[in-house]
N, C-alpha and C positions, 0 to 999 in steps of 0.2 A: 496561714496556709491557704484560705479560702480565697480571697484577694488575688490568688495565682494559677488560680483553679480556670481552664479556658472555657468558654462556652458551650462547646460539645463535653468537654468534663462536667460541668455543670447541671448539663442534661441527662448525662449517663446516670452522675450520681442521685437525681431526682428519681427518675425511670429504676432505678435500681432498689431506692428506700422505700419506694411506692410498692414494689412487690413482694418488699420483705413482710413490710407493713400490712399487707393483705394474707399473706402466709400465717403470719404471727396472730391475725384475725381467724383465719379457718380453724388454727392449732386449738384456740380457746374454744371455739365452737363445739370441735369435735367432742373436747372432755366435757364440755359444760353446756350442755343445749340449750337451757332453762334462759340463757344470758341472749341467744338468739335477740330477741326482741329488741332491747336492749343495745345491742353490740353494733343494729342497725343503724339505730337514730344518732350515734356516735358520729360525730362529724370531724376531719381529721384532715388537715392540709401541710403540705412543705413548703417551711419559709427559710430558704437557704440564708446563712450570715444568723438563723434567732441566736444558733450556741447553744440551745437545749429542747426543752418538751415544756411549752408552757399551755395549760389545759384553762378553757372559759368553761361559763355555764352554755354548756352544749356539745364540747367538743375540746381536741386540739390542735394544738398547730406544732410540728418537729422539723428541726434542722437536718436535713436528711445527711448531711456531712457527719454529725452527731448522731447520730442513728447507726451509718453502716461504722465507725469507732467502737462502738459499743459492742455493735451485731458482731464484728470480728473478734473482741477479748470473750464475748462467752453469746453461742449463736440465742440463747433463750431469751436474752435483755429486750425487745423489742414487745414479746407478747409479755413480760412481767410490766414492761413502762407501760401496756395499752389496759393489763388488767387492773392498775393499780388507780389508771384513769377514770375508769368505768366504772369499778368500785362508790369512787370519792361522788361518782352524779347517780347510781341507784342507790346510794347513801342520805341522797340530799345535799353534800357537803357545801358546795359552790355557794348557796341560799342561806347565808348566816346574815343576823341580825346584822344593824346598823353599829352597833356598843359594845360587839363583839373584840373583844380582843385579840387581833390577827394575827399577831406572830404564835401567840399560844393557840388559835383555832386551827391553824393551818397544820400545825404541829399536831396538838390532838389526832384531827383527819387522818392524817399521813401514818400515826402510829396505828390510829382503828384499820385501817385497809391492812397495813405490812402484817396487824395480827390476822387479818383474815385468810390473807394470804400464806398463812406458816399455819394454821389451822387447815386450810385445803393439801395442803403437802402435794403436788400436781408435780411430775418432773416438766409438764413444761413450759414455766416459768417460775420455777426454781433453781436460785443462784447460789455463788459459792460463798457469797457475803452473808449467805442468810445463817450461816454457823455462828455469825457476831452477834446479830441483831437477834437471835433466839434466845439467848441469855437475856440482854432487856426486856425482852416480853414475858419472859417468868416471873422476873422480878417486878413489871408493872402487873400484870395479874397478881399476884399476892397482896398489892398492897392497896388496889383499887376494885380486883372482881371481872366482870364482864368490861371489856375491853370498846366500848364504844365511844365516839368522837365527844357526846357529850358527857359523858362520865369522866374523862380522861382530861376536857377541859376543866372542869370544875375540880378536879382533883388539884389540877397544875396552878389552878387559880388559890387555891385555897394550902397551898404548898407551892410558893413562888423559891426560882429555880436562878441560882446565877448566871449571868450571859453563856459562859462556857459551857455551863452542863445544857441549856438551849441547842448552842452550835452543835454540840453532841448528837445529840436526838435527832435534827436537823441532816447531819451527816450522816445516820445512820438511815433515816427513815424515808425521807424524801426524794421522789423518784420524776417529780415535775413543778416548774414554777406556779404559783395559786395568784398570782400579778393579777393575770386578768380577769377574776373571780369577782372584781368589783369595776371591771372595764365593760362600755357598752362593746357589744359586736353585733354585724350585720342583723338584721331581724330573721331573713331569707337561712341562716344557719341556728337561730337562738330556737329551743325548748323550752319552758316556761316551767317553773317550780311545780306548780300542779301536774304537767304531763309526766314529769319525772315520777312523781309518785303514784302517781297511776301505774308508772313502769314497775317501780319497786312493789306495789301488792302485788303484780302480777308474776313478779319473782319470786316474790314470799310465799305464794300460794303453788308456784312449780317448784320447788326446792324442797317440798315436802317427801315425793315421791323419791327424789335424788337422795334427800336426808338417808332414807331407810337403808339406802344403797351403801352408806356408806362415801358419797362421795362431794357433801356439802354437811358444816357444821354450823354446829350453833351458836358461834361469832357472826356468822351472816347470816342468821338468823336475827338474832337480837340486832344486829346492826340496820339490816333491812325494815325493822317492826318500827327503829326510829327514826330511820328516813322516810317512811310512807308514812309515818305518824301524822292525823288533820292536827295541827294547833288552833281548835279556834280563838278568835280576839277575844278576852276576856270583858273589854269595853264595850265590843258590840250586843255580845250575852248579857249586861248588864241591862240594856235596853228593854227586856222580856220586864223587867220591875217598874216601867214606867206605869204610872196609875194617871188616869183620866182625875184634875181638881181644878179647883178653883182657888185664884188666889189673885189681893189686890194689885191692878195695874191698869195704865190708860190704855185701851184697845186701841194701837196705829192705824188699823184697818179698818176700823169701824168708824172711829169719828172723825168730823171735817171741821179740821182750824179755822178755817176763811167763817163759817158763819157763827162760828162762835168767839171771833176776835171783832168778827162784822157788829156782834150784840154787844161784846162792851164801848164800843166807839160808841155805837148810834145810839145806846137808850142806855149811855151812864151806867157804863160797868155791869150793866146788864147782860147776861148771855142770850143766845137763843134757844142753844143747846147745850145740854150738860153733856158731859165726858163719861163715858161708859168705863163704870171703876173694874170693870170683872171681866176677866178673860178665860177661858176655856182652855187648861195647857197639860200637856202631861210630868205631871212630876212626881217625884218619889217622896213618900210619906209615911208606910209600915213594911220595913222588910225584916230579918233577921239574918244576921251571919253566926254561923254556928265554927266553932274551932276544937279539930280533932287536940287532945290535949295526951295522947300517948307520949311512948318515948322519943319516938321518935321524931317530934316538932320542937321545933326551938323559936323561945320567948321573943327572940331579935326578929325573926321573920316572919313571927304573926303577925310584931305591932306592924312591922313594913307592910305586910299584905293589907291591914284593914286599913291603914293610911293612904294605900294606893286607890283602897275603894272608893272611900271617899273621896279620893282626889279626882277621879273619872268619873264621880257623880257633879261634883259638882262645876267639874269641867263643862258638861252639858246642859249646865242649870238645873241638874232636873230635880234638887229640893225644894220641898215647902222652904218657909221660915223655922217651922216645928216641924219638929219630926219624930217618929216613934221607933227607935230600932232598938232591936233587944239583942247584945254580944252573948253568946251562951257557950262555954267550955264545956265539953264530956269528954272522956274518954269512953268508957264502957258505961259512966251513967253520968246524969247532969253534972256537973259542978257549981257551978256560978251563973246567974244569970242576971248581964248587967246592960240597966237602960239610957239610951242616949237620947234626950228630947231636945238638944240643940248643936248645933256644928262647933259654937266655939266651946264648948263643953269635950271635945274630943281630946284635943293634947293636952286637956289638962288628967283626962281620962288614961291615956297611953302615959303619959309620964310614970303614973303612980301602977299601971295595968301589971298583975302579977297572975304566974299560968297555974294552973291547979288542973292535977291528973299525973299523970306517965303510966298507967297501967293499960290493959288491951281496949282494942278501938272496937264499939258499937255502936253505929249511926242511929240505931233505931230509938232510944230512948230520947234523943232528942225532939224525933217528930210526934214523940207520942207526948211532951212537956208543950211544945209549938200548940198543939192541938186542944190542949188543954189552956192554953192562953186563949188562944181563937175563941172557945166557949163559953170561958167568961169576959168576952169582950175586952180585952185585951187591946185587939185593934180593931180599927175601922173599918179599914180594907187592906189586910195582910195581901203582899201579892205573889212574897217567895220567900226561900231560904237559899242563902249562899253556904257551900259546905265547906269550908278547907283541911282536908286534910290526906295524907298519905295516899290513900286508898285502900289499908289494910283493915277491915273490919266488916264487918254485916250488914247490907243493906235490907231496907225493906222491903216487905212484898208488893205492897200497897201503895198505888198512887194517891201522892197526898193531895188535897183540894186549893194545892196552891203548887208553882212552879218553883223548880228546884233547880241548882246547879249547885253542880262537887268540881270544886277547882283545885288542881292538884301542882303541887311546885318539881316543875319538869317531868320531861315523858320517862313511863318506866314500862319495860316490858313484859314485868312480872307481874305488875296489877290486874286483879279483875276488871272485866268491863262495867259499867255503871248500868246503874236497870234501864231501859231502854222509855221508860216516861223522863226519864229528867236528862239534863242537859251537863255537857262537861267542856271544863275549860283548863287549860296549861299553860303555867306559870313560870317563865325562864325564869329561873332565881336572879340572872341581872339585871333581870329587869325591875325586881323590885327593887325601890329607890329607897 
């Protein structure tokens, strides 16, 4: 049809979606202030002949032929495709890992927004199709809880779904192409992951006063807490355990070949200079990983977590030869406390490694066991404790005289905050290998 469409058609129908598409912006405005901000940075073009609504990190782009189709079968379609946009980037959605699994993450997305949207109940952009797709969202909250993009992925990953019942979901849920989600666009149009979230605290912290109103719930609630969520790098946080040593190797910088190749030519294998065996490096040599051993952790993703540790440690170089790390299990008290005084000593460690606990989490008896190492010299120069666990349980009052990180496996928005001396790190479960 488009193809036949004359060039003053062309233009009408451009000039036409352009004001629909601004209306359909004021519409959301009016019920939802909060999104203001937000609904601004939104970047939004017509590309006659796309055939749909395909959204980048920053914006999108609609077929304004496809637009007034839609805007004529039910006038609301316009501001439910712009909210459902706008959702999926003060979500974060766009900004998904490399390993991500796309067809299931896009999926995910599209199901968190469509709940947040049948949680808002707005008539205006609400559709008649939304009588079908109510029933799937009951039944995935039953069977998963809080309806967010990552909860819903992990769930679908961990319950793989055949192609059809896919296309299903797909058909019911998705209201724009996610194509360009991993396409560059213009710079002069692109938002950057960090600005986003920036956007989203600032909507988490106006949605407060709406909440009470009655007229924002707490599907965009929780879903906002994990798209503002900071992730920091696990890897770079590891870097805080770097210890000042010493350990043998020839200084490149320090010593000059020419006069020491010069001494054994000229005076018979003689040198002039010796080679300076000691180097000044930072490397790791007493830390402790400590492992929450409640119910809720499982034996498979500790050994992965401590494997990755090491694997990022020693990506870096940054072990001695020896080394002193003490593995220690608690749930609410010590369990086990076991010592690694060399690397290839590890998998034979994790083969045979077995968890002890599942009762309630309390952090503290661990730092009071640490400290009691520390005393009787133990280590050398202890430089920290890595935590893994949940987040469920007691922290201490007390900063300990060594640096601390609690790494926890994925963002939850029900956890407490960590005490504000120690450091925190989040751990996409795919990512552990």
């Amino acid at each position: 049809m488009q193809e036949n469409l004359t060039d003053n058609s062309i233009k009408e129908a451009a000039d036409l979606s352009e004001k629909v598409m601004f209306l359909a912006r004021d519409e959301i405005l009016m019920s939802f202030r909060f999104l203001s901000r937000s609904l601004s940075e939104l970047k939004m073009s017509a590309h006659l002949g796309a055939g749909g609504v395909f959204s980048f990190a920053g914006g999108f782009e609609y077929d304004p032929v496809f637009i007034l189709k839609n805007a004529g079968r039910d006038f609301r379609y316009p501001a439910r495709m712009m909210i459902h946009v706008l959702l999926h980037h003060i979500f974060s959605h766009p900004f998904c890992g490399e390993r991500t699994d796309r067809v299931l993450w896009d999926l995910a997305c599209d199901i968190a927004v469509e709940n947040v949207i049948d949680e808002l109940s707005s008539p205006v952009f609400t559709l008649d199709a939304d009588l079908k797709t109510a029933g799937m969202l009951r039944v995935l909250r039953e069977d998963i809880g809080q309806l967010t993009a990552e909860k819903i992925y992990r769930y679908f990953r961990k319950n793989p779904m055949t192609p059809g019942r896919v296309m299903e979901y797909e058909m019911a849920f998705a209201k724009d192409s996610h194509e360009m989600w991993r396409d560059a666009v213009p710079d002069e149009i692109v938002i950057s992951e960090e600005e986003w979230k920036k956007i989203s605290r600032q909507v988490l912290t106006e949605i407060r006063d709406f909440s009470e109103k009655g007229t924002a719930g707490q599907s965009l609630e929780n879903n906002l807490a994990e798209g503002a969520a900071v992730k920091y790098d696990y890897g770079a946080l590891l870097e805080h355990f770097m210890v000042t040593g010493e350990h043998t190797s020839i200084s490149e910088d320090e010593f000059d070949y020419i006069y020491y190749t010069y001494g054994l030519e000229k005076y018979d294998g003689m040198p002039l200079i010796e080679p300076l065996e000691y180097r000044e490096d930072k490397r790791i040599r007493d830390f402790v990983i400590a492992i929450d051993t409640s119910a809720s952790t499982s034996g498979d993703t500790v050994k992965k977590f401590i494997r990755q540790t090491f694997d990022l440690l020693k990506s870096h170089e940054s072990f001695f030869r020896k080394i002193n790390v003490h593995i220690i299990q608690c749930d609410s008290e010590v369990k086990s406390d076991d010592k690694i005084t060399d690397r290839e000593f590890l998998d034979i460690y994790l083969a045979g490694m077995k968890i002890y606990g599942g009762g309630a989490t309390d952090f503290r008896p661990v730092f009071y066991y640490v400290d009691e190492l520390v005393e009787n010299r133990e280590f050398d120069d202890l430089k920290g404790v890595i935590y893994f666990t949940d987040g469920y349980g007691i922290y201490p009052e007390k900063k300990p005289d060594y640096d601390v990180i609690f790494a926890f496996l994925n963002e939850d928005p029900g956890r407490a905050a960590v005490p504000a001396w120690s450091m925190k790190a989040i751990i996409e479960e795919d990512s552990l290998k």
